[in-house]
C-alpha positions as CSV (number, residue, x, y, z in Angstrom):
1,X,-80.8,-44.5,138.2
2,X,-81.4,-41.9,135.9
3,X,-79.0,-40.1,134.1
4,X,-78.7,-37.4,131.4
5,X,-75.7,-36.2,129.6
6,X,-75.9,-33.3,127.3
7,X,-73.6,-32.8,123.9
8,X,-71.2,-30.1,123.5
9,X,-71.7,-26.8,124.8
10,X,-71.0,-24.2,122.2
11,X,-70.3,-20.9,122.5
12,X,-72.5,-18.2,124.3
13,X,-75.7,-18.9,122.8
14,X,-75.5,-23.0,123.4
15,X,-74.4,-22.1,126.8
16,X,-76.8,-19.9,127.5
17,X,-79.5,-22.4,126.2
18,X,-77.7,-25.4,128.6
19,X,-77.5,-23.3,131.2
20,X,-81.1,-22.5,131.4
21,X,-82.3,-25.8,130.6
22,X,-80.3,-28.3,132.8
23,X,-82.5,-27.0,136.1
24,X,-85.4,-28.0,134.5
25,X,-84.5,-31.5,132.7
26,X,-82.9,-32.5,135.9
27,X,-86.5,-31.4,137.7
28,X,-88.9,-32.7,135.2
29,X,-86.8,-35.8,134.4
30,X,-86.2,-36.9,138.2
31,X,-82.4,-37.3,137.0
32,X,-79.9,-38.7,139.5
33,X,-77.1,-37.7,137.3
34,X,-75.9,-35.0,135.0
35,X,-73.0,-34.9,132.9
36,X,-72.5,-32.1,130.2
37,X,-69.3,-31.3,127.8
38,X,-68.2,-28.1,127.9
39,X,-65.2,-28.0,126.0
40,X,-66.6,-25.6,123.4
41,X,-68.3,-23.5,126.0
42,X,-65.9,-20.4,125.7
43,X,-66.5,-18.8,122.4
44,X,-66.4,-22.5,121.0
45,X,-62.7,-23.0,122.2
46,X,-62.6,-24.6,126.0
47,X,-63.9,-23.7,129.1
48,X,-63.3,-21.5,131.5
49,X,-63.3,-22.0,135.6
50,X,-65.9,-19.3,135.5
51,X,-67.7,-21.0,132.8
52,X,-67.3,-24.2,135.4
53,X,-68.7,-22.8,138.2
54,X,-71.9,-21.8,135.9
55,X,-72.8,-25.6,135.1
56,X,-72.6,-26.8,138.7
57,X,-74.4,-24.4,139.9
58,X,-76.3,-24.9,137.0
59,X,-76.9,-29.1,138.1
60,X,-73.6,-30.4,136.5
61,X,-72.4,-33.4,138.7
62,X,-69.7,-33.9,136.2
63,X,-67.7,-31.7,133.3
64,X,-66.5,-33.5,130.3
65,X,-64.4,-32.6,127.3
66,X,-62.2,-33.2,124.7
67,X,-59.5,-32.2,122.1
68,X,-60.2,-28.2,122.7
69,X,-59.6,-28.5,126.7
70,X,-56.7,-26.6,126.6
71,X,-57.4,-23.9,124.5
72,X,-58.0,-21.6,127.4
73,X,-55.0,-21.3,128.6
74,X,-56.0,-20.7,132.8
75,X,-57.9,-23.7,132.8
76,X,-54.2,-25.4,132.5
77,X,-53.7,-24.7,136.2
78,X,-57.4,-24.9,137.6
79,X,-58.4,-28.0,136.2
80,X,-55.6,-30.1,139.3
81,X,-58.2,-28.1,141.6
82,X,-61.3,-29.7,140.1
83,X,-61.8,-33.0,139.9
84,X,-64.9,-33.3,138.8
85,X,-63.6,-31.5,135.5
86,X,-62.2,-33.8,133.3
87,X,-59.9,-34.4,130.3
88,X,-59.8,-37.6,127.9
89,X,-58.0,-40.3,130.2
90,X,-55.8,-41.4,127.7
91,X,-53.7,-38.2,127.7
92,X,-50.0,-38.6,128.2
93,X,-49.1,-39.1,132.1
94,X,-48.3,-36.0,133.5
95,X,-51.1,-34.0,131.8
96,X,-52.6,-31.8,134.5
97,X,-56.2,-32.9,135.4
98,X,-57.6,-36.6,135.4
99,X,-60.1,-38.5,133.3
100,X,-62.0,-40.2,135.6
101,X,-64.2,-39.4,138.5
102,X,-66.3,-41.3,141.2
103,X,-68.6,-39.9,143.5
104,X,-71.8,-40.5,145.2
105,X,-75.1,-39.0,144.7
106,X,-77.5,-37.7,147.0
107,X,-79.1,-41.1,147.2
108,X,-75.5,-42.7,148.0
109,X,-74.8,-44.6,144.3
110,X,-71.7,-44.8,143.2
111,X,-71.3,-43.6,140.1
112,X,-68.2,-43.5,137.3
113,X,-67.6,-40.5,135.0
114,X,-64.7,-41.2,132.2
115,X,-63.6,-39.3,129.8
116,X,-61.8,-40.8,126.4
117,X,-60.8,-39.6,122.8
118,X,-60.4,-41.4,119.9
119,X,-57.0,-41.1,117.6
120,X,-58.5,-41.3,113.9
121,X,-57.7,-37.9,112.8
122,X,-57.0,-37.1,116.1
123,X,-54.1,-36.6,118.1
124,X,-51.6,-39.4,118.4
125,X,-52.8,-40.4,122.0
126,X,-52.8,-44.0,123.7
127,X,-55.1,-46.9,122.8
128,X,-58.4,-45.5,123.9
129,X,-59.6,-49.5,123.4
130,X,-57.0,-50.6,126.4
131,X,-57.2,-47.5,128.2
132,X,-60.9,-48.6,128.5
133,X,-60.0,-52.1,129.4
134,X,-57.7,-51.0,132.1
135,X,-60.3,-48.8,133.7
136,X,-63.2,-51.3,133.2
137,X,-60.7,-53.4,136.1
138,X,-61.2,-50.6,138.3
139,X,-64.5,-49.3,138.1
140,X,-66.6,-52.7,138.0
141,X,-70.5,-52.0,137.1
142,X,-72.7,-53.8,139.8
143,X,-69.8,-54.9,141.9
144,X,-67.8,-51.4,143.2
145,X,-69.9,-48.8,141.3
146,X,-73.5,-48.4,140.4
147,X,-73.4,-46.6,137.2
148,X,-70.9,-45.6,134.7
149,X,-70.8,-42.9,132.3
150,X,-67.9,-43.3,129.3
151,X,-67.8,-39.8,127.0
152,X,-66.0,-41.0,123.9
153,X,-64.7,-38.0,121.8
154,X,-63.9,-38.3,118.8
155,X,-64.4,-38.4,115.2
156,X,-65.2,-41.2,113.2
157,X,-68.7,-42.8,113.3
158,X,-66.4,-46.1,113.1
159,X,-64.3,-46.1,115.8
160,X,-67.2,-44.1,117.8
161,X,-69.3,-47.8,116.7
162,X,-66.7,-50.1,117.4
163,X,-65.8,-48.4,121.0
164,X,-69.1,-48.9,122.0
165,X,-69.4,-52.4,121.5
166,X,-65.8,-53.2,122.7
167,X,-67.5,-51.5,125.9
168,X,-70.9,-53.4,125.8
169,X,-71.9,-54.8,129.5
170,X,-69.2,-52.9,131.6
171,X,-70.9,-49.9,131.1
172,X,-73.8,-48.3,131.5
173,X,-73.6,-45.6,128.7
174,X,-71.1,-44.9,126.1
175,X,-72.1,-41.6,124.4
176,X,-70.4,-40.4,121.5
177,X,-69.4,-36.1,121.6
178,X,-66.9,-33.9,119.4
179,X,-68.8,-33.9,116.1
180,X,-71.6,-32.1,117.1
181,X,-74.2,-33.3,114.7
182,X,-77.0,-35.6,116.9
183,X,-77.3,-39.3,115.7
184,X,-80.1,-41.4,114.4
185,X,-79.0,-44.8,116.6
186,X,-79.4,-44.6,120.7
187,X,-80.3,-47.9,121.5
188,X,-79.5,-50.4,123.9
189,X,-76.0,-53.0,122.7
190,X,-76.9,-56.6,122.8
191,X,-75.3,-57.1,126.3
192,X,-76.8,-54.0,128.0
193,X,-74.9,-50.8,127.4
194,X,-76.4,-47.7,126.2
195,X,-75.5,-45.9,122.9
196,X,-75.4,-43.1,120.6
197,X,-72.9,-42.2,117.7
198,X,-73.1,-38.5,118.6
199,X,-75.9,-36.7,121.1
200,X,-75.1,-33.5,119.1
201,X,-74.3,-30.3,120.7
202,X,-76.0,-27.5,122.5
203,X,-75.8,-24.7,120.0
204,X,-77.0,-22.8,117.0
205,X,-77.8,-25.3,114.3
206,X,-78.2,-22.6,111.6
207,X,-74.4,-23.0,111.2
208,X,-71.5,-25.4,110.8
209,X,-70.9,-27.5,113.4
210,X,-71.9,-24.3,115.5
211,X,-70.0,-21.7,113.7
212,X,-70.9,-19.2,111.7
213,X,-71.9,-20.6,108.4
214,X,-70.0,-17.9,106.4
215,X,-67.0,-17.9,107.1
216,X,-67.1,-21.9,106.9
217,X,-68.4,-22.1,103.4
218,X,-66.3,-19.3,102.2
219,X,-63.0,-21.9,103.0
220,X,-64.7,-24.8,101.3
221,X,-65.2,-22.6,98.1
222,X,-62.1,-21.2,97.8
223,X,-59.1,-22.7,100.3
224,X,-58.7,-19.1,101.5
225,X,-57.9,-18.4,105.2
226,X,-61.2,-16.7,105.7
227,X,-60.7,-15.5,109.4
228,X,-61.6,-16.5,112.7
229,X,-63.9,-18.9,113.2
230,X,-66.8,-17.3,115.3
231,X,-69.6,-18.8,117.3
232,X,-73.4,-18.7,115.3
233,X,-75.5,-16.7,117.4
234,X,-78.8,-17.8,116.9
235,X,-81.3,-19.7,119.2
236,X,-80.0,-23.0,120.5
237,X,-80.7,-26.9,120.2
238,X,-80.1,-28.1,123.6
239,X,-79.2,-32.2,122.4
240,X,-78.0,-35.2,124.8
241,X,-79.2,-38.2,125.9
242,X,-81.6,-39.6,128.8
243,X,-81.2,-43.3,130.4
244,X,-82.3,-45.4,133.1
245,X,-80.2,-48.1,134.4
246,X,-81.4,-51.5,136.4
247,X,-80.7,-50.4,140.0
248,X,-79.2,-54.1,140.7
249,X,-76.8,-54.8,137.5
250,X,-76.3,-50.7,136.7
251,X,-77.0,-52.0,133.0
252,X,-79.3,-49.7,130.5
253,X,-83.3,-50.4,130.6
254,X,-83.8,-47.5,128.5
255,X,-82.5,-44.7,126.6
256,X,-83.6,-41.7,124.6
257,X,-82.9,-38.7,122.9
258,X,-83.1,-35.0,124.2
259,X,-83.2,-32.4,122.0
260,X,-85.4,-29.4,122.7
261,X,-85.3,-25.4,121.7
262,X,-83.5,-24.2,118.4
263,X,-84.0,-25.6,115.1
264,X,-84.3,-29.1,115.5
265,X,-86.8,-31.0,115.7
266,X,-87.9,-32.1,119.8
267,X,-87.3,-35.0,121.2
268,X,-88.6,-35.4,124.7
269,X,-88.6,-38.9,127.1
270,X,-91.7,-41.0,127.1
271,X,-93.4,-41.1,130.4
């Protein structure tokens, strides 16, 4: 199979960018499966179940986000009514909405979308480690589904590392989101999973971390509230990741780096 995952979507301008693009990747990349994080998508704080609608129609088989899910406050009572939106897994039971997914795509795969967060300096959730472990005995790769997709927000580069090669051979990519800055590292772990630190986000790079570049170096300088963080506006980087899995074991063959539009240099999938 194919799949594609893109980084987090930020703001109007990385939405706008991810919106347009996702037709088109999933066209000229003959992907199976997309997953994008949108937890940034309103104004850079959450998502909205308009904003939701957009990406599937869009070509989104699968939502993803992280430790901003909540800061729209309606997507507290929409998100038991879509299940293909998810929030990290290892959220306290009895958080609204679920953190993993399994459905089948057009060509009947079964396929495994989970969503985790790390805890250094993060919230104080549960062991994202053994809440991995728990799920791996659920979701089997090459037994009960084909493919599985594990979106690991958080942080550190460390505990990003060290997730993915806890993971190594029960999944078929572990993608690191949340920082927004793409990594130098996809490759394939020595027992068959796909990685990357961090596929970057979908935004305006002439920022910080997607915001306006102001109002962010004005804090550093000074330790002053300086306002509202607001969303750069500029043309976006849409960033994430392509792979191909080994139809029989669901196991990485390949992976690369997406980035195209924006600032950044392109990256485009070999033939």
């Amino acid at each position: 199979m194919r799949l594609l995952h893109l980084g987090d979507v930020l703001g109007q301008t990385g939405r706008k960018a991810a919106l347009d693009a996702l037709p088109m990747l999933r066209d000229r990349l003959s992907v199976d499966v997309a997953v994008v994080n949108v937890e940034n998508a309103a104004h850079g704080f959450g998502v909205t179940a308009k904003i939701c609608k957009e990406f599937y129609g869009a070509g989104a088989d699968v939502l993803t986000t992280g430790n901003h899910v909540w800061d729209q406050r309606e997507i507290i009572a929409y998100i038991d009514e879509d299940e293909k939106l998810l929030r990290p897994w290892n959220f306290p039971d009895g958080t609204p909405g679920n953190g993993d997914y399994v459905f089948k795509t057009k060509s009947g795969k079964k396929v495994c979308v989970i969503n985790m967060m790390g805890r250094l300096f993060m919230d104080p959730l549960s062991c994202p480690f053994q809440g991995a472990d728990k799920l791996f005995n659920k979701h089997k790769l090459g037994k009960n589904v084909d493919a599985i997709i594990l979106d690991f927000h958080a942080e550190t580069t460390s505990e990003k590392m060290a997730f993915g090669h806890h993971c190594d051979g029960r999944a078929s990519l572990v993608l690191g989101t949340h920082t927004h800055v793409p990594t130098a590292d996809a490759q394939i772990l020595p027992n068959g999973t796909a990685y990357q630190t961090d596929v970057g986000m979908c935004g305006d790079f002439d920022s910080v971390i997607g915001m306006k570049k102001e109002n962010s170096v004005r804090k550093f300088l000074t330790k002053m509230p300086s306002g509202r963080f607001e969303p750069a506006e500029g043309p976006a980087t849409v960033c994430g990741v392509f792979v191909e899995t080994d139809d029989k074991t669901g196991l990485a063959k390949r992976i690369e780096p997406v980035r195209i539009g924006g600032r950044l240099k392109g990256s485009w999938p070999s033939a």
